[in-house]
C-alpha positions, 0 to 999 in steps of 0.5 A: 768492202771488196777492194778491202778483202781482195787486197786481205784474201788470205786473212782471215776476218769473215767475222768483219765480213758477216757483220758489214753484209749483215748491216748492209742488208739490215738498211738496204732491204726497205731503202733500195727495194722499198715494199708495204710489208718490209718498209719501215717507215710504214711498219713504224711510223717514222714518216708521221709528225709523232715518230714512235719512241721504237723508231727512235731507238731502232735508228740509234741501234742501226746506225751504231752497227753501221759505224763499227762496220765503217770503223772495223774496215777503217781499221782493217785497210789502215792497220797501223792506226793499232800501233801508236808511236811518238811521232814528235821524239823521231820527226819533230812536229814535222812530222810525215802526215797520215802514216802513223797513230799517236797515243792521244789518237790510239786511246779514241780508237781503242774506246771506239772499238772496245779494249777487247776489239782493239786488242783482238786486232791488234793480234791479228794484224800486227805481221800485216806487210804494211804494219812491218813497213812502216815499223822499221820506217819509224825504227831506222829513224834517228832521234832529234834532240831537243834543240832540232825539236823546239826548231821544229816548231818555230818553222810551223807555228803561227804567231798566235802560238806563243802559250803552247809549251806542252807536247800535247798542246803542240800536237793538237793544235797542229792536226786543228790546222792541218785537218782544216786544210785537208778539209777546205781543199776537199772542196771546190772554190764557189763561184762568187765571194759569199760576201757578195751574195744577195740575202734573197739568193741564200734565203729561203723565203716562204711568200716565195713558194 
């Protein structure tokens, strides 16, 4: 959060600020400074078998107030998520990855944020540095035509592709693919091929406490 509002000091969202201390504060003061008096799990009783249908609806609350302020610095360091363009009429499917916001990720956004939110943000930062960059990115960008947009995607399809005809069809099946390469290269190799590891390695067995 500081790095965010060093880099946004001379903005002005005390309001995000106020509500990501707040939250902070609401989960740490049990969990990083745990005493009888200010613990949850004593006060409602979350550690017993029979949690108290408050501790469920107190755990659903906090973490809704987490996620908005996860979700308002989200937006805040990625400003240009509030601008959706159509990626596929300037770049083909080729699109550059991670610069810009399409409607079908725009309308996720807006819903999770609340139309007011989104808008409201979208005021405030629509002069944002970044926002204007990659604006005029997208605008000095020629459009393809049809044919360098259907040759787009045969150099990226796969052969099992051959009943995705629509834009939207296209569009999504490729962020499945590209996200699950972001995905598995977030990980390191394991060690041994799965396929070769004993079931007693992976298992846990209860006679073998």
């Amino acid at each position: 959060m500081e790095f965010i509002f060093t880099k946004e000091e001379n903005r002005n969202f005390n309001i995000v600020k106020d509500r990501i201390n707040g939250s902070y504060k609401g989960t740490s003061i049990y969990a990083h400074k745990p005493r009888l008096n200010s613990s949850f799990t004593v006060m409602r009783k979350s550690n017993t078998l029979n949690p108290s249908l408050e501790s469920i609806f107190y755990w659903a609350h906090s973490s809704s107030i987490v996620l908005q302020s996860i979700l308002w610095l989200y937006v805040i360091s990625y400003p240009m998520c509030l601008f959706p363009v159509d990626v596929v009429k300037k770049f083909g499917y080729n699109w550059p990855m991670g610069v810009f916001f399409d409607n079908s990720n725009s309308k996720i956004l807006e819903r999770a944020l609340g139309h007011n939110d989104y808008i409201a943000f979208q005021n405030d930062l629509k002069n944002h540095p970044d926002v204007e960059e990659k604006k005029e990115f997208y605008n000095s960008s020629s459009l393809k035509n049809k044919e360098n947009i259907e040759e787009s995607w045969n150099d990226l399809k796969d052969n099992n592709w051959e009943n995705f005809h629509s834009k939207e069809e296209r569009i999504a099946i490729l962020k499945c693919k590209f996200r699950a390469i972001s995905w598995a290269l977030s990980y390191l190799t394991p060690p041994k091929d799965f396929s070769e590891i004993d079931l007693d390695e992976s298992t846990l067995k209860y006679s073998k406490k």
